[in-house]
N, C-alpha and C positions, 0 to 999 in steps of 0.2 A: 379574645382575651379581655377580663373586664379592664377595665383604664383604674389605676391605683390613683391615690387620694395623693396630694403632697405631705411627703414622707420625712419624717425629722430625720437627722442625719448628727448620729454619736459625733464625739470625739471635737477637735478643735485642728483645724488647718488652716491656711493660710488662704486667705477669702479669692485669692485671685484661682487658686488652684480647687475650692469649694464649690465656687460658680460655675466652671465648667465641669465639676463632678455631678451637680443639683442636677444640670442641664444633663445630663449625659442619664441619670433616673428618666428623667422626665422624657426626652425625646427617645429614649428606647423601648418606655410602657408605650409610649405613642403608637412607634412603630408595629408594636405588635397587632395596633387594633387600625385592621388592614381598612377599615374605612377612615379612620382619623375623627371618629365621634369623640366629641366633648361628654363630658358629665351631666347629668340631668338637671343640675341646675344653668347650665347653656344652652339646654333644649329650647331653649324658651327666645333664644336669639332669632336675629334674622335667617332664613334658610338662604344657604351659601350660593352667590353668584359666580357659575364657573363661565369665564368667557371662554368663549370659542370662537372665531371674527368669523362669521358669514359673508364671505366676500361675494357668493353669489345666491344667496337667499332674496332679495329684492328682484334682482333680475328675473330670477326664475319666478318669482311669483309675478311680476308686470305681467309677463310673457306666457306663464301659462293658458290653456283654453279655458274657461266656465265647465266646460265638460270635457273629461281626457278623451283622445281620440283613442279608438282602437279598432281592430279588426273586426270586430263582430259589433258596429256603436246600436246601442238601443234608438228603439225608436226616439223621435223628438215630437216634442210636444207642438200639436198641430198637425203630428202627419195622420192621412185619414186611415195610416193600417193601425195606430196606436190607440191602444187600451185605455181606459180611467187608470187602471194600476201601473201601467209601464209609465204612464204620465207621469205618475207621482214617484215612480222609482226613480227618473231622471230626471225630476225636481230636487229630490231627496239628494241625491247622486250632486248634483251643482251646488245645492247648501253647503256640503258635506264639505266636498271641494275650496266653497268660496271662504266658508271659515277656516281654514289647512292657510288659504293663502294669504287670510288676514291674520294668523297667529304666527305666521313667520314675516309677514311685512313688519310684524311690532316686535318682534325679537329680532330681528334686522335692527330697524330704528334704538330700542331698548341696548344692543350693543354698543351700536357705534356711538351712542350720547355713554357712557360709562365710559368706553376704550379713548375718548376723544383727549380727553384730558391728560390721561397717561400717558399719550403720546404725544403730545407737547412738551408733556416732561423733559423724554428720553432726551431730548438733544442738549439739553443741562450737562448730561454726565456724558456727553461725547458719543452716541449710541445715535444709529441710525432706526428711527422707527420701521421703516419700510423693510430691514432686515429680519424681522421676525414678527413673533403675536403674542399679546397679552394670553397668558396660561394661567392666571387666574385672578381673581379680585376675593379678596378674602372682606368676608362682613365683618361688621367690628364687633370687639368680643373685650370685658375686661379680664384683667387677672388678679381674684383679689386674695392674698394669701397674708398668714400669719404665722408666729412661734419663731423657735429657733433655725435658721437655717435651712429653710424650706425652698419648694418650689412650683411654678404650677406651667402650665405652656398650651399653647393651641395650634389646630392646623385644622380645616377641613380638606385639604389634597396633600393628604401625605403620598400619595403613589403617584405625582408629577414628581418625576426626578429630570434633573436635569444637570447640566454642564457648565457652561454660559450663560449669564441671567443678569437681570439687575430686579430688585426687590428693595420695596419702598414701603414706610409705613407712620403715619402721626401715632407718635406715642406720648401721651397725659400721664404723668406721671402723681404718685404722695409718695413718700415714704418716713419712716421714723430715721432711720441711720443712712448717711449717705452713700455707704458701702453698699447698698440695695440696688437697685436698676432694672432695665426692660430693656429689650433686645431681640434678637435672631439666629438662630443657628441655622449655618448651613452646610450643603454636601454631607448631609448626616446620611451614614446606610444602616441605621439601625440594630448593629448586631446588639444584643442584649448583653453578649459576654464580653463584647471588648470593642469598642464605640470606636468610630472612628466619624470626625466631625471638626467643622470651623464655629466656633462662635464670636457674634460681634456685640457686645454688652456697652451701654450709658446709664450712668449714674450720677449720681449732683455730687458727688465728693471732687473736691477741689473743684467746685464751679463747674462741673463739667470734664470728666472723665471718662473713656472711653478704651475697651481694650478688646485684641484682637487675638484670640485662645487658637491653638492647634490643639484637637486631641487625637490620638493615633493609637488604635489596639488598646483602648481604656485609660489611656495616662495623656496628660498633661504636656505637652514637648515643648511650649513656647506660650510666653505671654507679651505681646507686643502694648506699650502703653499711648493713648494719644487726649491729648487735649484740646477740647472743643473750645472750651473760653479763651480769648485772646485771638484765635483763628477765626472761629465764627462767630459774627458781633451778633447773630441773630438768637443765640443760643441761651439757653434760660434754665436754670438751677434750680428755680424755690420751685414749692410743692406745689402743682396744681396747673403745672404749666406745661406745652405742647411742644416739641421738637419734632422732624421729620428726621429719622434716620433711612439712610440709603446706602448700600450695599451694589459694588457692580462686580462680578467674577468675568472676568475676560484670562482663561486659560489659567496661569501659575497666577497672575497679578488679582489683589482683592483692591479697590478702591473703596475706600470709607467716606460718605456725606453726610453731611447735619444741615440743616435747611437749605441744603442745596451746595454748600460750603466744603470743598474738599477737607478735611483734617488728618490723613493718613492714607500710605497707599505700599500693601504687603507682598509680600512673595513668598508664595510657598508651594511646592509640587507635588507631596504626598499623598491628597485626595482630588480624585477628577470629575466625582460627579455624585448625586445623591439629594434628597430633598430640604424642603426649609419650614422652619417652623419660627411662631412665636413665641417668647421666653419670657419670663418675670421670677427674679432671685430674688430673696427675702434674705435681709441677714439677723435680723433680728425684729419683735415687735409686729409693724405690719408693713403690709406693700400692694397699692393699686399701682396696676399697671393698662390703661386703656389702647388699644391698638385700632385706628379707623383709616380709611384710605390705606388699604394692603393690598398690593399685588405685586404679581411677579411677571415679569416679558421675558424671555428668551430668543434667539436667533433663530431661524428657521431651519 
């Protein structure tokens, strides 16, 4: 299914119950397009680092032979029954091999320098690292949209779904009206006809506003409100400026963070599992929303 453009949106509602409808467009075109391609003006981003912790890719390559042993081993180079060409096979054969084990010694290294950081995080938000593994690090992507009441969003692993998670992201914000914001949807299963989804939205209206949506079978069922200013001394309003939003789903309970700073923590049972995406609501005029350092760990 091709991914639609952000779509103006008739009529005038009430912006808390608008944003989770935008979002509810937006993260169900998504879903249809079962890889979670962006638009071809994001083609042009970084190509997406999916982690996966290789806990024994170094090992196994320390440990491997130069040449695999087997049942039938070719000759070796030196023996007096060996050919010029058997020579060069199992020349060729150990090349082959020695780069295999140098392209996984550096995706070995390549992980665990990315996943390092994350996992010093996790103990912030009460999360034991060693109970599960980073499921993905999303490249940074922005979101720049315009008009009335628009919207636009990103994921490159829409078909990680999960349960349990915590999902973290630096978001840089502009916008013209403070009602606008950048955010996360999650536990979305993307029916097209009748959504069912959490989204956690920040926006600079009143210094730092933040709100926690339930949508269930397409509608709206709860908007919880919370405020970053006054809670988090670290949190910042004007245009141009960087917050970390975090997110931890541990079962019914959602825990809300802003630079690390708890500001809200919800309870809801309806939705048990499903994936996350990136968000950016526009209420008017324009809206960049930049999202870098994104990922998500889950439990194992």
């Amino acid at each position: 299914m091709t991914r639609p453009q952000a779509t103006q949106i008739t009529g005038r509602r009430q912006w808390r119950r608008l944003a989770a409808l935008i979002a509810l467009l937006g993260v169900a075109a998504l879903a249809c397009d079962a890889g979670g391609g962006l638009t071809s003006d994001r083609d042009a981003t970084v190509e997406a680092l999916s982690i996966s912790v290789v806990q024994t890719a170094t090992a196994a390559a320390v440990g491997a032979s130069p040449v695999p042993a087997t049942a039938t081993r070719e000759p070796q180079p030196g023996d007096p029954t060996a050919t010029p060409d058997s020579n060069q096979s199992v020349l060729d054969q150990a090349a082959t091999e020695a780069a295999k084990q140098a392209e996984e010694l550096a995706h070995a290294a390549a992980t665990a320098t990315a996943v390092a950081p994350i996992l010093a995080e996790l103990p912030r938000y009460g999360v034991d690292p060693a109970a599960g593994t980073v499921k993905w690090i999303h490249p940074p992507v922005s979101l720049d949209i315009e008009g009335f009441e628009t919207y636009d969003y990103a994921n490159r692993f829409v078909a990680t779904v999960v349960t349990d998670f915590v999902v973290s992201a630096d978001i840089t914000w502009n916008t013209l009206y403070g009602e606008s914001g950048c955010g996360l949807v999650l536990r979305s299963d993307g029916n097209t006809d009748a959504l069912n989804q959490y989204l956690v939205i920040i926006t600079r209206a009143a210094n730092g506003y933040a709100g926690f949506t339930v949508m269930r079978n397409g509608e709206v069922t709860s908007v919880d409100d919370m405020y970053a200013r006054g809670i988090d001394p670290a949190f910042q309003s004007a245009n141009d400026t960087t917050n970390r939003l975090t997110v931890k789903a541990e079962g019914t309970v959602f825990t809300i963070y802003t630079n690390g700073t708890q500001i809200g923590q919800f309870s809801d049972d309806q939705l048990d599992r499903g994936f996350v995406a990136l968000v950016a609501l526009n209420r008017s005029g324009n809206t960049h929303c930049a999202f870098d350092n994104a990922w998500m760990w889950a439990p194992n």
